[in-house]
MARMIMAR-980668 format. One record per residue: residue number from 0; residue in one letter; chain; x, y, z of N, C-alpha, C in turn. Coordinates in pm, whole numbers, plus 50000, padded with zeros to 5 digits. Layout:
BEGIN
> i;aa;ch;n.c1;n.c2;n.c3;ca.c1;ca.c2;ca.c3;c.c1;c.c2;c.c3
> NUM;a;A;X;Y;Z;X;Y;Z;X;Y;Z .
...
//
This chain:
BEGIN
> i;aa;ch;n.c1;n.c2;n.c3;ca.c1;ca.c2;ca.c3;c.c1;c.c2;c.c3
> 0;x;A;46774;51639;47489;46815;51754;47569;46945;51720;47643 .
> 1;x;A;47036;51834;47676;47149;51788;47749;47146;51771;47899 .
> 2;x;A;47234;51693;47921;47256;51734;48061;47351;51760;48105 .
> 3;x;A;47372;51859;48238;47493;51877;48290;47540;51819;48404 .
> 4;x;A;47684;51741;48392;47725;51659;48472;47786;51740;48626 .
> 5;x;A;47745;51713;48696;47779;51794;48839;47891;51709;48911 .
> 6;x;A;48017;51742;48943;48102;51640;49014;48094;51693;49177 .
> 7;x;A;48041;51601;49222;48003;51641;49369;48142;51580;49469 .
> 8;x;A;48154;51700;49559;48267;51615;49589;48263;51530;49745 .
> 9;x;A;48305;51437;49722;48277;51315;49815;48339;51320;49981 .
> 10;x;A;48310;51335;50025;48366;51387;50199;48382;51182;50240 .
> 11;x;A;48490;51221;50368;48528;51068;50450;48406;50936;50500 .
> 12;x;A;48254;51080;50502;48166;50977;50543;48139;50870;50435 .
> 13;x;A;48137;50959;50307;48111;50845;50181;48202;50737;50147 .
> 14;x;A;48301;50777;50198;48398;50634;50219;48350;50526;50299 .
> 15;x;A;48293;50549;50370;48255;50453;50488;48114;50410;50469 .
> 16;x;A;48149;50277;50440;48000;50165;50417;47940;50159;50578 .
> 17;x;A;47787;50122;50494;47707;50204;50662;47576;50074;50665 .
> 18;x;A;47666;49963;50608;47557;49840;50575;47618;49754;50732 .
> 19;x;A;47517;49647;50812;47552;49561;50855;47627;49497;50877 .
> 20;x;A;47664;49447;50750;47746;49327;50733;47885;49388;50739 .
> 21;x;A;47931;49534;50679;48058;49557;50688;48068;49553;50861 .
> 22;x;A;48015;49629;50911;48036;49672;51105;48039;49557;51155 .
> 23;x;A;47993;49451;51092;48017;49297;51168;48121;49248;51183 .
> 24;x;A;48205;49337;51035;48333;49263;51012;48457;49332;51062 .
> 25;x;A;48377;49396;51147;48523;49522;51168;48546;49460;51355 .
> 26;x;A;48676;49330;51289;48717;49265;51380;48833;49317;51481 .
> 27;x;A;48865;49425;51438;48994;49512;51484;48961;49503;51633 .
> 28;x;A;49098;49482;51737;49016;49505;51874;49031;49636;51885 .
> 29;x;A;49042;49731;51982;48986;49844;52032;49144;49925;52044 .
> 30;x;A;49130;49993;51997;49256;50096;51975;49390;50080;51881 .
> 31;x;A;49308;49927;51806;49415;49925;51687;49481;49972;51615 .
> 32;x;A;49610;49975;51598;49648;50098;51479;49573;50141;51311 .
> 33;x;A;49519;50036;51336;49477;49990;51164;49352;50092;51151 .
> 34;x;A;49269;50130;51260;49161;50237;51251;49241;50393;51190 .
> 35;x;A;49366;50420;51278;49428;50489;51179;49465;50507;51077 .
> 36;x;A;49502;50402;51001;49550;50378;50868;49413;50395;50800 .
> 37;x;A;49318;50322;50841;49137;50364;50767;49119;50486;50773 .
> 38;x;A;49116;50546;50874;49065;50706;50870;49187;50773;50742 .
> 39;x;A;49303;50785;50768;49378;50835;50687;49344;50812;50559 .
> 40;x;A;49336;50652;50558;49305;50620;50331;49198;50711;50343 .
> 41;x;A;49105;50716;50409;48972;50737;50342;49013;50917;50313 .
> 42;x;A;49057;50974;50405;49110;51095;50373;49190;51160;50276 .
> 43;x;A;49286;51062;50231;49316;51064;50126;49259;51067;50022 .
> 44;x;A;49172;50967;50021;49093;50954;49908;49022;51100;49859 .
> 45;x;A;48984;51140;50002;48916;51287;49980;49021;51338;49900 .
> 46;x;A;49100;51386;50018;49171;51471;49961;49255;51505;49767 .
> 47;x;A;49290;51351;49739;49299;51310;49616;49201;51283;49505 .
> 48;x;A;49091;51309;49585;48973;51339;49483;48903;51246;49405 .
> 49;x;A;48897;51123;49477;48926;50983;49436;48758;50988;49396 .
> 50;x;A;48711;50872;49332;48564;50814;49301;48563;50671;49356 .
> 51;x;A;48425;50660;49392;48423;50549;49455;48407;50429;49373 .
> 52;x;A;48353;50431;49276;48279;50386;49152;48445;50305;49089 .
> 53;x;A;48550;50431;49114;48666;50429;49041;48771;50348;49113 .
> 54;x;A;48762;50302;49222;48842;50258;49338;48846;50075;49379 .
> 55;x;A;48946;50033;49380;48927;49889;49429;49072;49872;49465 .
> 56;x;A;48994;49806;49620;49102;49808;49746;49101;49634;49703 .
> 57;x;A;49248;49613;49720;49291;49447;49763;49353;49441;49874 .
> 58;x;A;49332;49316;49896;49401;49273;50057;49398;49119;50022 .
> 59;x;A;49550;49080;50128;49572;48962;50139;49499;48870;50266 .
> 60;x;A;49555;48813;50353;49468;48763;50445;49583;48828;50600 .
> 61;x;A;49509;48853;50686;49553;48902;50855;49480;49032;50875 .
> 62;x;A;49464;49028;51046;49395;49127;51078;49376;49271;50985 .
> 63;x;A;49495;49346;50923;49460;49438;50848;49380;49441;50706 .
> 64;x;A;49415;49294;50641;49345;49260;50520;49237;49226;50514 .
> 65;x;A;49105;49243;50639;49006;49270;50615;48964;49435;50583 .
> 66;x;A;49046;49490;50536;48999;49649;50486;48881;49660;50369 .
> 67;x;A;48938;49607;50330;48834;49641;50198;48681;49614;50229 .
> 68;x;A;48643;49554;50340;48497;49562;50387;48471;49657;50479 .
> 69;x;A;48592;49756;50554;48573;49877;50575;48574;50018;50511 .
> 70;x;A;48581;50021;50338;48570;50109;50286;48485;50133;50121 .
> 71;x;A;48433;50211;50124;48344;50183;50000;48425;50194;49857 .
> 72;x;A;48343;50141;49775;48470;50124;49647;48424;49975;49596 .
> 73;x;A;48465;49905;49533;48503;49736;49518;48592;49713;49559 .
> 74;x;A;48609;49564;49629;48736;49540;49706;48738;49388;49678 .
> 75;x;A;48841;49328;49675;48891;49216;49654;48971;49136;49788 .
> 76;x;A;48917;49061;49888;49017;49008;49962;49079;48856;49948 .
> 77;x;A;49198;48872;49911;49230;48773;49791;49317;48699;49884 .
> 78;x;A;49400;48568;49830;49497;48486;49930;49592;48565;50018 .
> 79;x;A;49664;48474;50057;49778;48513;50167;49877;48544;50055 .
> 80;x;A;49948;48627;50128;50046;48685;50001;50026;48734;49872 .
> 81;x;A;49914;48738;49822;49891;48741;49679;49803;48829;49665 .
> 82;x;A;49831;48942;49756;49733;49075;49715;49810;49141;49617 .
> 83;x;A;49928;49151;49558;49996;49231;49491;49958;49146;49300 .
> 84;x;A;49940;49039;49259;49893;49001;49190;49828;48976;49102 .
> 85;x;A;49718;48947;49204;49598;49010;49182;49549;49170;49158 .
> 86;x;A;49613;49255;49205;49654;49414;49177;49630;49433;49035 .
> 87;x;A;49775;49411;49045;49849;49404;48893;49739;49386;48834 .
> 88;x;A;49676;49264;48822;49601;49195;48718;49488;49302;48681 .
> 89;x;A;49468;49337;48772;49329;49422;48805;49382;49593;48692 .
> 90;x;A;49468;49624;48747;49547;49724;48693;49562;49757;48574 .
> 91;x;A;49630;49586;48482;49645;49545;48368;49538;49592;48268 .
> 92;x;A;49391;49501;48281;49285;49514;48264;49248;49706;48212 .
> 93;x;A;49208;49727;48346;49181;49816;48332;49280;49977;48409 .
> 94;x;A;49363;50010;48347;49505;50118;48353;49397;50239;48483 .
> 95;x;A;49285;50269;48403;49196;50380;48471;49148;50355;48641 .
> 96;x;A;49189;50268;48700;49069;50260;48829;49266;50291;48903 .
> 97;x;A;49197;50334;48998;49222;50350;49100;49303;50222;49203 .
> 98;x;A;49377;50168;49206;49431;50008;49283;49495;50027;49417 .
> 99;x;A;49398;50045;49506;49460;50076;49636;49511;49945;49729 .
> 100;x;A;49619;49856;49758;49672;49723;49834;49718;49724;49964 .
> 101;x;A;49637;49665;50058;49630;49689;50187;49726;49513;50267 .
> 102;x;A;49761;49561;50342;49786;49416;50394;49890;49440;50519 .
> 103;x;A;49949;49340;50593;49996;49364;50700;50163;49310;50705 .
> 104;x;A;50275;49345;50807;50387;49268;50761;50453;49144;50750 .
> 105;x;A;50344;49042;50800;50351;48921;50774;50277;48882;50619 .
> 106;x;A;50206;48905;50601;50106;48909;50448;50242;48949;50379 .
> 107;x;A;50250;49060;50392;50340;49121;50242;50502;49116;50261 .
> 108;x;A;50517;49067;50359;50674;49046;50356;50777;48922;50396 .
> 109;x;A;50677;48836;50394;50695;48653;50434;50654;48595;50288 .
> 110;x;A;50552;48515;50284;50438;48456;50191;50460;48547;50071 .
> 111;x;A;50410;48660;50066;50417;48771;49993;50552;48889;49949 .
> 112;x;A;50652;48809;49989;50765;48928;49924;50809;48912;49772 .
> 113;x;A;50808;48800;49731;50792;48789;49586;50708;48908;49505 .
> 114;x;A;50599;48869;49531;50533;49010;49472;50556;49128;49519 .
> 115;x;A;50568;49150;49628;50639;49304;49631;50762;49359;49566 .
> 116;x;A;50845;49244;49586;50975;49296;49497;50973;49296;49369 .
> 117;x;A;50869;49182;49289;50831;49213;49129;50749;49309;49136 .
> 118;x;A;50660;49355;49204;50529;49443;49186;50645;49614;49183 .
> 119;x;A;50733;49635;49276;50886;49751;49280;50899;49740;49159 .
> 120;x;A;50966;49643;49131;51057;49687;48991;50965;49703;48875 .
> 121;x;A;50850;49619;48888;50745;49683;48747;50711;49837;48695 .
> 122;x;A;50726;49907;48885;50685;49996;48890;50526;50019;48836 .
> 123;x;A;50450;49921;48889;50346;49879;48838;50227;50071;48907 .
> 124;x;A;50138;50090;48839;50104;50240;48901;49993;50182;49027 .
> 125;x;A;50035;50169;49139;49958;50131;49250;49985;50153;49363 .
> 126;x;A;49901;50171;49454;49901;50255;49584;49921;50110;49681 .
> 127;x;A;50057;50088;49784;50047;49927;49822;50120;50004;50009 .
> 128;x;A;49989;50021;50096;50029;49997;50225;50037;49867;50332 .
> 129;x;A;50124;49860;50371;50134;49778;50488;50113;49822;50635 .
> 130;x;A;50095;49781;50671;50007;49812;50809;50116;49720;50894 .
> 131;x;A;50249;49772;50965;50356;49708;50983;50321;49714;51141 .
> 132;x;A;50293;49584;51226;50329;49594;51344;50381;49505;51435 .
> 133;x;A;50506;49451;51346;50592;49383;51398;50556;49231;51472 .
> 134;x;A;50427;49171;51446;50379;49064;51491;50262;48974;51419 .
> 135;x;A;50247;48880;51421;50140;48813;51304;49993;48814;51499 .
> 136;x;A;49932;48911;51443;49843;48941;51541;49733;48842;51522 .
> 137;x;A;49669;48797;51381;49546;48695;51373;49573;48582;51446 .
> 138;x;A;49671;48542;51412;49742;48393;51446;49799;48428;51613 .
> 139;x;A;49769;48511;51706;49761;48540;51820;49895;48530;51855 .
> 140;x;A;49981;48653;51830;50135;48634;51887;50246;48550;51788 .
> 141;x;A;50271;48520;51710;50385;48469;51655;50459;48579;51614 .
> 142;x;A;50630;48614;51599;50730;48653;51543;50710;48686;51361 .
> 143;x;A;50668;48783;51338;50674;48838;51176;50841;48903;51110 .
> 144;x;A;50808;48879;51030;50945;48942;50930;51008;49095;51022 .
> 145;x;A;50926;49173;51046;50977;49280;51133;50984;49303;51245 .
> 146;x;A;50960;49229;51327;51008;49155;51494;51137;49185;51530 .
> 147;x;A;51134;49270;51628;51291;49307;51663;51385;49157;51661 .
> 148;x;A;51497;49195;51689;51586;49091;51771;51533;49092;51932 .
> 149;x;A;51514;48967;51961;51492;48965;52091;51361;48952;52166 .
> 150;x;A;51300;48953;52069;51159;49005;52124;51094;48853;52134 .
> 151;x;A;51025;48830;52274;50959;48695;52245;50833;48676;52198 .
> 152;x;A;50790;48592;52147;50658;48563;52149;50635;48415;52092 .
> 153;x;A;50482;48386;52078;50446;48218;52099;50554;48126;51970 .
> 154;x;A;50569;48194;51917;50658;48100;51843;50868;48109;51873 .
> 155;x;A;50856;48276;51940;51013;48274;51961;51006;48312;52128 .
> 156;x;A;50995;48212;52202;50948;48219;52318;51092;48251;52412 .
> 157;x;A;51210;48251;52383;51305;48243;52452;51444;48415;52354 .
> 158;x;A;51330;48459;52236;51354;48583;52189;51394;48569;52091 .
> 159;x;A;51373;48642;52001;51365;48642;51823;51478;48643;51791 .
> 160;x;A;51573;48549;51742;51690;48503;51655;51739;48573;51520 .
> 161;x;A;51644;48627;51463;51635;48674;51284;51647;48798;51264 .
> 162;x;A;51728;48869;51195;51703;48983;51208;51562;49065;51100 .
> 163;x;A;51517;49169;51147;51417;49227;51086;51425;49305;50933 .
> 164;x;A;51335;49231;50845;51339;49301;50758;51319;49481;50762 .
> 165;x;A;51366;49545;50637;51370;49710;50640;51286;49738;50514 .
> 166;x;A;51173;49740;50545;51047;49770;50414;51090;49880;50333 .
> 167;x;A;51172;49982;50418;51187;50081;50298;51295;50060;50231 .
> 168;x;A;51408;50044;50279;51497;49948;50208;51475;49869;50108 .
> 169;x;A;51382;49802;50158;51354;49690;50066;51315;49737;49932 .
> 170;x;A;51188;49865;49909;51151;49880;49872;51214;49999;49758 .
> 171;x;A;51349;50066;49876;51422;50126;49758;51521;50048;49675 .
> 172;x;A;51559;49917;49689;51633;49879;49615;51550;49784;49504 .
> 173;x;A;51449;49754;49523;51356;49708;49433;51308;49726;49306 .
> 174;x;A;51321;49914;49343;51275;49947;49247;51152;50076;49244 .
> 175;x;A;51087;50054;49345;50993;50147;49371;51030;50301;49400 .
> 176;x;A;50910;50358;49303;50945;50492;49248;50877;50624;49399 .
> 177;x;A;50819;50584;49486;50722;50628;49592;50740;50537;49706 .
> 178;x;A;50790;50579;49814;50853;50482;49889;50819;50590;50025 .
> 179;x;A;50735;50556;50120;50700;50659;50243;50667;50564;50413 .
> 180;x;A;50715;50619;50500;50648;50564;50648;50590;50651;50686 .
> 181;x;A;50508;50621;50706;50320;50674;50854;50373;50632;50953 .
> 182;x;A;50303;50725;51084;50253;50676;51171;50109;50704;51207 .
> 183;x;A;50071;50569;51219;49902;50535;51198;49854;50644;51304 .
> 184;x;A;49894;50724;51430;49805;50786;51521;49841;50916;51440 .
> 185;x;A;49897;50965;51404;49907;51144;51302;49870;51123;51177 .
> 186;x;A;49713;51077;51182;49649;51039;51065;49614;51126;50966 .
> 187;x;A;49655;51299;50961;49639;51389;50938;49793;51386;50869 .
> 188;x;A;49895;51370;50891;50062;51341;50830;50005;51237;50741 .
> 189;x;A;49930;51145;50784;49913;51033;50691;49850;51032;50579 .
> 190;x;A;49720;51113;50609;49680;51126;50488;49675;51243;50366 .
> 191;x;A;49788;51308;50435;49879;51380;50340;49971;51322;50214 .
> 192;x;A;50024;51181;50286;50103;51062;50245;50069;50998;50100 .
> 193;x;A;49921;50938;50193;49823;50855;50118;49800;50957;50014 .
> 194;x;A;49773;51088;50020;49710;51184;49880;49853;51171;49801 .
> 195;x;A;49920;51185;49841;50092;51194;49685;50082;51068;49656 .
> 196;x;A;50111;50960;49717;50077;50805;49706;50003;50792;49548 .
> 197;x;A;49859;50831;49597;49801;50824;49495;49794;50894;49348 .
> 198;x;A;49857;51024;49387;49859;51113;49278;49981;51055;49216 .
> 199;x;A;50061;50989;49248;50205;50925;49189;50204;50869;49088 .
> 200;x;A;50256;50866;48994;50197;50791;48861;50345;50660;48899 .
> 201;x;A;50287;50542;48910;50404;50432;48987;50331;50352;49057 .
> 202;x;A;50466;50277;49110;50466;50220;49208;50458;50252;49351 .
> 203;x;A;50356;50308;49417;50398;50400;49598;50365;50322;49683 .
> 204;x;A;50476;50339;49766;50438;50247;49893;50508;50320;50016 .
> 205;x;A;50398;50254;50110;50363;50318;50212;50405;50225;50349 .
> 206;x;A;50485;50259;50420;50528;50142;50522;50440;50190;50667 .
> 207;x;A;50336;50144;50717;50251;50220;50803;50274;50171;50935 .
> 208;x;A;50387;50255;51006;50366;50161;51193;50267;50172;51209 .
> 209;x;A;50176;50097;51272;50058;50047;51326;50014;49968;51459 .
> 210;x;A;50042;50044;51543;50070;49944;51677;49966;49790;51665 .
> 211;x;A;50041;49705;51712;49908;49617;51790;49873;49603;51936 .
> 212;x;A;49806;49640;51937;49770;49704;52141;49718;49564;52232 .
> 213;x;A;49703;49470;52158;49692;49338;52222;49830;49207;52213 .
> 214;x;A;49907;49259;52122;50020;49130;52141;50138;49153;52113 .
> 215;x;A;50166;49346;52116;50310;49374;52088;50279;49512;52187 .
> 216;x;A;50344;49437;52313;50331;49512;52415;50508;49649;52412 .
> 217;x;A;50639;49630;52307;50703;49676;52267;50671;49823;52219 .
> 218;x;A;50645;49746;52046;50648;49862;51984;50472;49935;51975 .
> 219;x;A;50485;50036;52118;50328;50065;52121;50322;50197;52073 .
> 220;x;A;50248;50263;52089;50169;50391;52041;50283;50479;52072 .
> 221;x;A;50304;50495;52251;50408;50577;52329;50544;50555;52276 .
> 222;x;A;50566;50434;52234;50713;50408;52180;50752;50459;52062 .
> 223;x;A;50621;50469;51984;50630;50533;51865;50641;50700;51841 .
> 224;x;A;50596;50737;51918;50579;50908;51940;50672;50953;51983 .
> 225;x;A;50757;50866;52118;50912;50938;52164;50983;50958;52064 .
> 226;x;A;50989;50842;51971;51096;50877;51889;51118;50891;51709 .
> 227;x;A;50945;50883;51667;50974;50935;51525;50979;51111;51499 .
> 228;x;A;51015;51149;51432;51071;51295;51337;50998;51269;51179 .
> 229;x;A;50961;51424;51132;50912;51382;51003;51057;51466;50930 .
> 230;x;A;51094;51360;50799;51146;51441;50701;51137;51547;50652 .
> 231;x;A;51020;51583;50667;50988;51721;50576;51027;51862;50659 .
> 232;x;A;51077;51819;50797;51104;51897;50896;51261;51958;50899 .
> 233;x;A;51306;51877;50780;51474;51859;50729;51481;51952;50638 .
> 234;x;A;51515;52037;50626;51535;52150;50477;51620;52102;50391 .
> 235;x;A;51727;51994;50437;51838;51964;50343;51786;51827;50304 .
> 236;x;A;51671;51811;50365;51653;51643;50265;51595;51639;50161 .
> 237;x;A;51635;51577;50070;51624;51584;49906;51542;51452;49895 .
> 238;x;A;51408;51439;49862;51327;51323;49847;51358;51264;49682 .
> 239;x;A;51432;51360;49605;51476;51321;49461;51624;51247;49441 .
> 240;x;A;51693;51246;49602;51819;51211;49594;51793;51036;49660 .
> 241;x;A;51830;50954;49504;51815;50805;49566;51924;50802;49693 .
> 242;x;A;52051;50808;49680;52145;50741;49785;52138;50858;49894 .
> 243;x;A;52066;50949;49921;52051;51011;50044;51933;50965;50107 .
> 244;x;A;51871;50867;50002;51691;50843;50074;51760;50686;50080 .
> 245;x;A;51839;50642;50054;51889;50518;50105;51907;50509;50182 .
> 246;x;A;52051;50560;50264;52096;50612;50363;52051;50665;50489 .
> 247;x;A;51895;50732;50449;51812;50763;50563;51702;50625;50578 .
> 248;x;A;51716;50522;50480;51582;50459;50503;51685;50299;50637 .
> 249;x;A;51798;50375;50638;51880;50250;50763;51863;50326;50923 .
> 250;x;A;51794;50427;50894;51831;50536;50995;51700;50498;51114 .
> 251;x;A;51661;50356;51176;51588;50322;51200;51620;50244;51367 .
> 252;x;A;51590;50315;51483;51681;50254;51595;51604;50322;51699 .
> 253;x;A;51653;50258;51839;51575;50261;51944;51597;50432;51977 .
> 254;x;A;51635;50532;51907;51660;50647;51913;51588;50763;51882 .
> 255;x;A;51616;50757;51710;51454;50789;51613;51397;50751;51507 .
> 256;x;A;51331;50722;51454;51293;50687;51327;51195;50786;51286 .
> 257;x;A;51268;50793;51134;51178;50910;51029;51086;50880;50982 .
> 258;x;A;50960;50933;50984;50884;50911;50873;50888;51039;50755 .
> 259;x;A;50776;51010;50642;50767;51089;50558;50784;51056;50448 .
> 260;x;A;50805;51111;50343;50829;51053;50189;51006;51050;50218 .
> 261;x;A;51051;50937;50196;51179;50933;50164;51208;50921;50066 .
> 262;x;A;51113;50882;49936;51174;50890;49804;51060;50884;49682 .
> 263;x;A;51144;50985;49618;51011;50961;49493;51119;51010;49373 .
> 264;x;A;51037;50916;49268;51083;50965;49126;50986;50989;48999 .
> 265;x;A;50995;51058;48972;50895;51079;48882;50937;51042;48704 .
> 266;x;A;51033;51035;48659;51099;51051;48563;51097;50892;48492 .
> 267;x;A;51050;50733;48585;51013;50640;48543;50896;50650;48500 .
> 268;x;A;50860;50601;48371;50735;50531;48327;50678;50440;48391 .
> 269;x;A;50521;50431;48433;50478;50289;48450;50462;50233;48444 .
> 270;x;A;50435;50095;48470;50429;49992;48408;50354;49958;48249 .
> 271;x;A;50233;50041;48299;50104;50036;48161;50179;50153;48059 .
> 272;x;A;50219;50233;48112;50245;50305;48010;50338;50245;47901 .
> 273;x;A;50420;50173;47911;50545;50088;47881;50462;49959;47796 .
> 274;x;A;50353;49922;47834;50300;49811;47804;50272;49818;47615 .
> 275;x;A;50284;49764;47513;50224;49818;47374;50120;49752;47376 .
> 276;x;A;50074;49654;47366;49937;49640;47393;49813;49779;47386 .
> 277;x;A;49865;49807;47545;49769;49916;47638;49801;49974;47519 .
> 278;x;A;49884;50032;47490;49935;50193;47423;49869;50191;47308 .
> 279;x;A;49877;50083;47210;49791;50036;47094;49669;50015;47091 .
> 280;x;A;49612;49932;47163;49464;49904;47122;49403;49975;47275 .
> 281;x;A;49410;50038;47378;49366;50066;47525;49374;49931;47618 .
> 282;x;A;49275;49984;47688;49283;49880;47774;49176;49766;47751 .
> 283;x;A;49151;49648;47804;49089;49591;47751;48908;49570;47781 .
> 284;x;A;48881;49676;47915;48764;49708;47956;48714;49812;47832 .
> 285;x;A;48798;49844;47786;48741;49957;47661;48755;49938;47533 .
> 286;x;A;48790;49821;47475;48853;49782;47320;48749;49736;47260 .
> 287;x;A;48657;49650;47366;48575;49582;47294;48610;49439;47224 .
> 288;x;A;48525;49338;47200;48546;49206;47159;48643;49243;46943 .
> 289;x;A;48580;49320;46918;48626;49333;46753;48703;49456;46699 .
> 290;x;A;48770;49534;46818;48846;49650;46768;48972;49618;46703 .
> 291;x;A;49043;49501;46753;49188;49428;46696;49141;49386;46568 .
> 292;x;A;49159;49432;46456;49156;49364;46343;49290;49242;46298 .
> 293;x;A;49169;49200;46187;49285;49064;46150;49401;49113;46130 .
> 294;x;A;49432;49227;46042;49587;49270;46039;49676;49288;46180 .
> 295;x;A;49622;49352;46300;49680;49361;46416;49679;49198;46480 .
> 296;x;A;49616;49119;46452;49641;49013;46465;49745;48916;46417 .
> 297;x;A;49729;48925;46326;49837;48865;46236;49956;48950;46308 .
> 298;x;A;49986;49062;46279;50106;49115;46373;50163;49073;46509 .
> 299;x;A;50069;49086;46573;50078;49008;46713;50111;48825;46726 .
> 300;x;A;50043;48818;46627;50092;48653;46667;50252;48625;46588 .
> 301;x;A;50246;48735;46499;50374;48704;46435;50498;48724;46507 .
> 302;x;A;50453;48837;46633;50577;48876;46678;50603;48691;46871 .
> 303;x;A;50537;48650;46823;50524;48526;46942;50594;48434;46849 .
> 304;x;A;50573;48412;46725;50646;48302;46615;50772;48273;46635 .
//
């Protein structure tokens, strides 16, 4: 007899694991930005229509890269720097799931910028936020890649020397086809973000201010609200125009800073799609141990000869 398949659709609570052990782990202190960035993914997820079954969050190591034990799905919390990697790999495998990469701006833009800037130009199809708040918060106060000039803390005690990396920058010259800033408290803007993010067939990334309310007494909640503007509030901004979404992604100062999608392209292939392998035999969660015959074999090894 048949049956009929019912797709039920999944609301924010089903995002949220309701076991012990996750609430144990939800080390965040109390008004973290990073609760924003959670509420938003998970909204997204709604909103994008995501499966849970279908979903696996990675994270590297720092306060934000314990996510993946705050949201339901499979999750991977993998080394320092090497959540983007491991992604990929995951991705590779299997083209169909869902690869959502969480991590913070010391994780993904110190230790970890290698893979972000290969993971850009692959244009690998994956959803990769940072949870940016200008300080390595686990490690209690040290100076991160996006640390103003000037700013002290336990390691730049007399004021930060270096200048700050520009994630979106970074990320438009890289290569990346989906390139957006949040702010973690208009989690409702955000997870507007997070839904195109995902629907993006690419590389999208997401640069998320995220205050830290215990060791970046600077860039706080209030500092953030005086002075960001959303793009989409611009009638003349063109999210398809690279060197106008360049140009706005420097536009970053004690004055205002934009959020919003500053750039997307749709017109790159992704990584898997590009892959012959994938394109030829699928992916390899679905091929099975004996679908490659000896002739495709012989081909393949011939073309390594």
């Amino acid at each position: 007899m048949a049956t009929e398949q019912v797709n039920i659709k999944l609301t924010v609570k089903d995002w949220s694991p309701e076991s012990k052990h996750s609430r144990k782990l939800e080390t965040w202190c109390p008004g973290c930005g990073d609760f924003g960035v959670l509420k938003a993914t998970k909204e997204g997820m709604v909103l994008s229509d995501q499966k849970i079954e279908n979903t696996v969050v990675v994270s590297g190591i720092g306060c934000s890269s314990n996510f993946p034990h705050f949201i339901s799905g499979y999750g991977v919390h993998s080394l320092h720097g090497r959540s983007l990697p491991v992604a990929e790999g995951i991705k590779l495998v299997n083209p169909d799931l869902n690869v959502v990469v969480t991590g913070g701006d010391g994780d993904g833009l110190a230790i970890g910028m290698g893979g972000f800037i290969h993971a850009a130009r692959r244009n690998v199809n994956l959803t990769y936020i940072i949870m940016n708040n200008q300080v390595y918060g686990l490690t209690v106060n040290q100076a991160s890649p996006t640390s103003t000039i000037g700013r002290k803390t336990r390691s730049t005690p007399f004021g930060n020397i270096e200048n700050p990396i520009n994630p979106v920058a970074l990320a438009m010259t890289a290569g990346a086809t989906f390139i957006a800033r949040t702010y973690s408290s208009d989690w409702k803007h955000f997870s507007e973000i997070v839904k195109q993010a995902m629907e993006h067939k690419g590389f999208a990334f997401i640069d998320a201010l995220s205050p830290c309310v215990t060791f970046n007494k600077m860039n706080t909640f209030s500092y953030w609200k005086e002075r960001i503007y959303k793009l989409e509030d611009d009638p003349t901004y063109d999210k398809t125009d690279f060197n106008q979404a360049l140009i706005k992604s420097h536009e970053f100062s004690d004055e205002k800073v934009p959020i919003g999608v500053f750039y997307q392209n749709t017109n790159i292939p992704a990584y898997e799609e590009l892959d012959a392998t994938i394109q030829k035999f699928g992916s390899v969660v679905k091929r099975g141990p004996h679908k490659i015959s000896s002739e495709d074999r012989k081909m393949i090894l011939k073309d390594f000869m």
